[in-house]
C-alpha positions as CSV (number, residue, x, y, z in Angstrom):
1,X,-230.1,63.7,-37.7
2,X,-227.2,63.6,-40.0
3,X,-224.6,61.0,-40.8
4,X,-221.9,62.5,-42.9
5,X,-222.6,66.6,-41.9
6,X,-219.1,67.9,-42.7
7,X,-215.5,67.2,-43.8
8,X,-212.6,67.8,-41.5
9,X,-210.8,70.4,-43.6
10,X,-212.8,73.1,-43.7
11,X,-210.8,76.8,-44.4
12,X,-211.0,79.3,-41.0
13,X,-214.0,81.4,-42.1
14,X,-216.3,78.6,-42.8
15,X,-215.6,77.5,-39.4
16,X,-215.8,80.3,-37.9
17,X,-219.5,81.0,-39.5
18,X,-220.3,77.2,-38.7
19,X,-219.3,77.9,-35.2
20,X,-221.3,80.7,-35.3
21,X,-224.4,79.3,-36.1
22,X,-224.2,77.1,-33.7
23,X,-224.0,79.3,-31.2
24,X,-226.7,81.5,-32.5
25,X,-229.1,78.7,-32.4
26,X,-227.9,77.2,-28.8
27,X,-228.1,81.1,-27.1
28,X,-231.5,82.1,-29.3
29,X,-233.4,79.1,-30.4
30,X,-233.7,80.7,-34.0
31,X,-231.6,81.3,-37.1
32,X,-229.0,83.4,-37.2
33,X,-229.2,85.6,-40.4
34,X,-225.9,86.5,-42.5
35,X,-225.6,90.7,-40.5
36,X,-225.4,89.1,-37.4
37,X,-222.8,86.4,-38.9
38,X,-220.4,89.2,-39.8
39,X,-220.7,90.6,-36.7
40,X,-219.6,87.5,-34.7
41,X,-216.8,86.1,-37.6
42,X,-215.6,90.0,-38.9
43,X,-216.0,88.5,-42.5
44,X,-218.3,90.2,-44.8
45,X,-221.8,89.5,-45.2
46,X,-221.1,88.8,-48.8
47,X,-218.6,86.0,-47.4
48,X,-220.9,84.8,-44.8
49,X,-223.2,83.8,-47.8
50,X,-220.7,82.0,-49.6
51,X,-219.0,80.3,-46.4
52,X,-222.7,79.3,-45.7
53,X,-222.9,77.7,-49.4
54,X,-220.0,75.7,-48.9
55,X,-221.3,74.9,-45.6
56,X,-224.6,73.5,-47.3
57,X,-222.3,71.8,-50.0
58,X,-220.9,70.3,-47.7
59,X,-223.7,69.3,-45.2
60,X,-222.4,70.8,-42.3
61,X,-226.3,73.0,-42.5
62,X,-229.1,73.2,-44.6
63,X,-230.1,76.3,-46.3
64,X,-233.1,76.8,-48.4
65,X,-234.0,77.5,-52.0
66,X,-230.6,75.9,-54.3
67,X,-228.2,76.5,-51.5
68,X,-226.3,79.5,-53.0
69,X,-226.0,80.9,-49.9
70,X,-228.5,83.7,-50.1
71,X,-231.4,81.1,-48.8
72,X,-232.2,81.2,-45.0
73,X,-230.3,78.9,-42.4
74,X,-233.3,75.7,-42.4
75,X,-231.6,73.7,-40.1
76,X,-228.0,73.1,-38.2
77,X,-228.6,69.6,-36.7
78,X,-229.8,68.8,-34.4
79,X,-231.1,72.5,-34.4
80,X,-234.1,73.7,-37.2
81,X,-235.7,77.3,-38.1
82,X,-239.2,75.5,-39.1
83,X,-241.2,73.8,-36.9
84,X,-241.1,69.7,-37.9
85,X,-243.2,68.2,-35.3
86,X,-241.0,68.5,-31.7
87,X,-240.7,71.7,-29.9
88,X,-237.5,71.8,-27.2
89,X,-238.2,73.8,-24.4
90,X,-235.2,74.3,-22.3
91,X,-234.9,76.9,-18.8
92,X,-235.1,79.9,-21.0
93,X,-234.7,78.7,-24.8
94,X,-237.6,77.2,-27.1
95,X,-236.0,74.8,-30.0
96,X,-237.6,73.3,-32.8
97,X,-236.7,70.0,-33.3
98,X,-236.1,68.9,-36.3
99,X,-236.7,65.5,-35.8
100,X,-236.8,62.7,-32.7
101,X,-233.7,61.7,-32.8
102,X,-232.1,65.6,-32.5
103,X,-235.2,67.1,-30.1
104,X,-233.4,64.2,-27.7
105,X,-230.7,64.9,-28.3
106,X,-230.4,68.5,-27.8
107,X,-229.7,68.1,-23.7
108,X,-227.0,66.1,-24.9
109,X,-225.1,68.9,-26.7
110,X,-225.9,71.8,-24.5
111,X,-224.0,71.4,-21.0
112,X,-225.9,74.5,-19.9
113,X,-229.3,72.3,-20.5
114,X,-229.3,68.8,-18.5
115,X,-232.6,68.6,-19.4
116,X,-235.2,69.9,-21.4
117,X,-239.3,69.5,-22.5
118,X,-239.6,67.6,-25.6
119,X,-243.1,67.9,-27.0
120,X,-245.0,66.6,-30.0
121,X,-248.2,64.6,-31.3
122,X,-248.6,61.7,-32.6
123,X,-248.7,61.7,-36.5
124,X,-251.3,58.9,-36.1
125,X,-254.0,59.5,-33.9
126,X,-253.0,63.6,-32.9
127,X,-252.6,62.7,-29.1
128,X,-250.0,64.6,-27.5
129,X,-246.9,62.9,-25.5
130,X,-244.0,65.2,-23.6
131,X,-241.0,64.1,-22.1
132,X,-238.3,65.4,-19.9
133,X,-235.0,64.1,-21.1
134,X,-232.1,64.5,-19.5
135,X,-228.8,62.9,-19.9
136,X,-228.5,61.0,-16.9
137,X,-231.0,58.2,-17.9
138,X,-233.6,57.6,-20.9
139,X,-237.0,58.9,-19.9
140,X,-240.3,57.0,-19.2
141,X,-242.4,56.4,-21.7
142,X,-244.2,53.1,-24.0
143,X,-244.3,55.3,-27.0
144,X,-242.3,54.1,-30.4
145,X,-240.3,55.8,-32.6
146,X,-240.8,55.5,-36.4
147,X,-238.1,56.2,-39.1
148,X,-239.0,56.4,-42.5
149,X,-235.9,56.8,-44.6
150,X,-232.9,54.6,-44.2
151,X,-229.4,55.5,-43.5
152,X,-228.3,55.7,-46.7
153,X,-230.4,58.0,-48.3
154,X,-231.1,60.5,-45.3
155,X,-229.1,63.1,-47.4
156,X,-231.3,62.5,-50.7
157,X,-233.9,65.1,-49.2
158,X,-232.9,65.6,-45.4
159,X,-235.9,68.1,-44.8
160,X,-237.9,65.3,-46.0
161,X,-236.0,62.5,-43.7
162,X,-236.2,64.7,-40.8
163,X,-239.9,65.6,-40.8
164,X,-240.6,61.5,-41.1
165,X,-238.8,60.8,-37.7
166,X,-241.5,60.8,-35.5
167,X,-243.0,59.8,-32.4
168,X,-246.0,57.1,-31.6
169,X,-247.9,56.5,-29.1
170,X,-247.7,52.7,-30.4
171,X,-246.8,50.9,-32.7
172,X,-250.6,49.8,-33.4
173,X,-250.4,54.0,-34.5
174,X,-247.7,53.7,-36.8
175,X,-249.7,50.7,-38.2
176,X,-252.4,53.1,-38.6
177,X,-250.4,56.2,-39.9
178,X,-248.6,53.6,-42.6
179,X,-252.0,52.5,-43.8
180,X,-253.5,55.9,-44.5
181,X,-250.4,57.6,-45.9
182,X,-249.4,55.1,-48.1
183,X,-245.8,55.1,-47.1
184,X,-243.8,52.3,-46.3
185,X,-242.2,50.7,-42.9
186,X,-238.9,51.9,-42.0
187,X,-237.6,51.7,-38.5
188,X,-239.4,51.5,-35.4
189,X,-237.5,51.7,-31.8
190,X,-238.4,52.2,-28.3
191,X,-238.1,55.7,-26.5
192,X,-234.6,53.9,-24.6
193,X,-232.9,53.3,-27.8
194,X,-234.1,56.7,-29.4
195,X,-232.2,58.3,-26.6
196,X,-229.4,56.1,-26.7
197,X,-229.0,57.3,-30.5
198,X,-229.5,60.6,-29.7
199,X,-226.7,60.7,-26.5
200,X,-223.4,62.0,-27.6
201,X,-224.0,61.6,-31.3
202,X,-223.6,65.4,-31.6
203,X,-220.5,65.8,-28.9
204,X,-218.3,68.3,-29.7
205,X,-220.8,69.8,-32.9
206,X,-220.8,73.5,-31.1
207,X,-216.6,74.0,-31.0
208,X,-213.9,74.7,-33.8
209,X,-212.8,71.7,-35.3
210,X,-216.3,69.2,-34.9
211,X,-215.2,66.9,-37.8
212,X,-217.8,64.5,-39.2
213,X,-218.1,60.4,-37.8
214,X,-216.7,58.6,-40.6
215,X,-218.7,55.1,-41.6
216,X,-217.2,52.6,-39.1
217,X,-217.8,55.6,-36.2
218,X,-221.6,55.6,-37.4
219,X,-222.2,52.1,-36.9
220,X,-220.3,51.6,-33.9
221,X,-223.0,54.3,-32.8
222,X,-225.6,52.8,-34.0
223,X,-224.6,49.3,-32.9
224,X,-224.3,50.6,-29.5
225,X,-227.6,52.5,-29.2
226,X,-228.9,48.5,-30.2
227,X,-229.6,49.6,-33.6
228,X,-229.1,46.8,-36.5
229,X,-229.9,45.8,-40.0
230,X,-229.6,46.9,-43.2
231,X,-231.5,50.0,-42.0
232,X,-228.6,51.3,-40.6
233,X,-226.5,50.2,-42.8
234,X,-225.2,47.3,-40.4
């Protein structure tokens, strides 16, 4: 889940380390650290860590701690090194999702992965849902999908925004979950339109040159998945 990851003029090495990433999280489910960056760039670790700093700067990842670059790789949407709620489990690969809207939409990205086991519980009564999504058609499924954080401050704590898109098994749950946390009502959606937000919001994320969707790109997404409101910033 992001909505403005990265700027289109990013120098060689940085792309080469973001593209590198990528692929280290697509081929190994996990985290590439900054040894096995210079291996597959030819930079330095020393500039792997400040390429990934800019990178964070820059939300094109997330690293831990202050995001000098010396913090681990936390997530590389729709990709996360910490388990938020969704594992991914592919022919040979085991993702963490790092949210609803990037478990689905992992299939989406990887053309060696039509489909793949998405699996969670639900935050408000602990039963476990799984479903196989593919990129043919939105799976089966009455669940509901609650968002917590609006569009425009997804950035203002991203671990935080991710970890709080999460599946239901109603809406009666969310209901439920709302009243016992405390927290307030953000979005809720149908399993269809979480995987219509998910399909093809990440095209293009694992090659040289991904370059971010600028505002009116977002909402025409959004609009088309048959999101609206404020929420989204429509």
């Amino acid at each position: 889940m992001t909505t403005n990851e990265s700027g289109p003029h990013r120098s060689r090495p940085d792309e080469d380390v973001r593209v590198a990433v990528y692929a280290g999280f697509a081929r190994t489910g996990r985290a590439p650290g900054a040894g096995e960056l210079a291996g597959a760039t030819g930079v330095t670790p020393g500039e792997v860590r400040r390429a990934l700093a800019r990178l964070h700067a820059a939300r094109a990842l997330v690293l831990d701690g202050d995001g000098d670059g010396d913090g681990a790789i936390v997530m590389a949407h729709p990709f996360s090194s910490v388990p938020l709620g969704f594992s991914v489990m592919g022919r040979e690969t085991l993702w963490w999702g790092g949210c609803a809207w990037d478990a689905f939409a992992v299939p989406h990205l990887l053309e060696d992965e039509p489909e793949v086991l998405v699996a969670t519980r639900c935050p408000g009564c602990g039963a476990p849902h799984a479903w196989s999504v593919g990129r043919a058609a939105p799976p089966p499924g009455d669940q509901v999908a609650h968002f917590l954080v609006p569009v425009a401050h997804m950035w203002d704590d991203v671990v935080r925004t991710c970890s709080h898109q999460r599946l239901f098994c109603s809406a009666g749950c969310v209901d439920g979950w709302l009243a016992r946390t405390g927290l307030p009502r953000g979005y809720v959606m149908d399993v269809p339109t979480l995987w219509r937000l998910a399909r093809g919001w990440y095209d293009g994320r694992l090659a040289h040159g991904y370059t971010r969707r600028e505002p009116a790109g977002a909402a025409a997404h959004f609009a088309g998945a048959g999101l609206d409101g404020p929420f989204w910033g429509l």
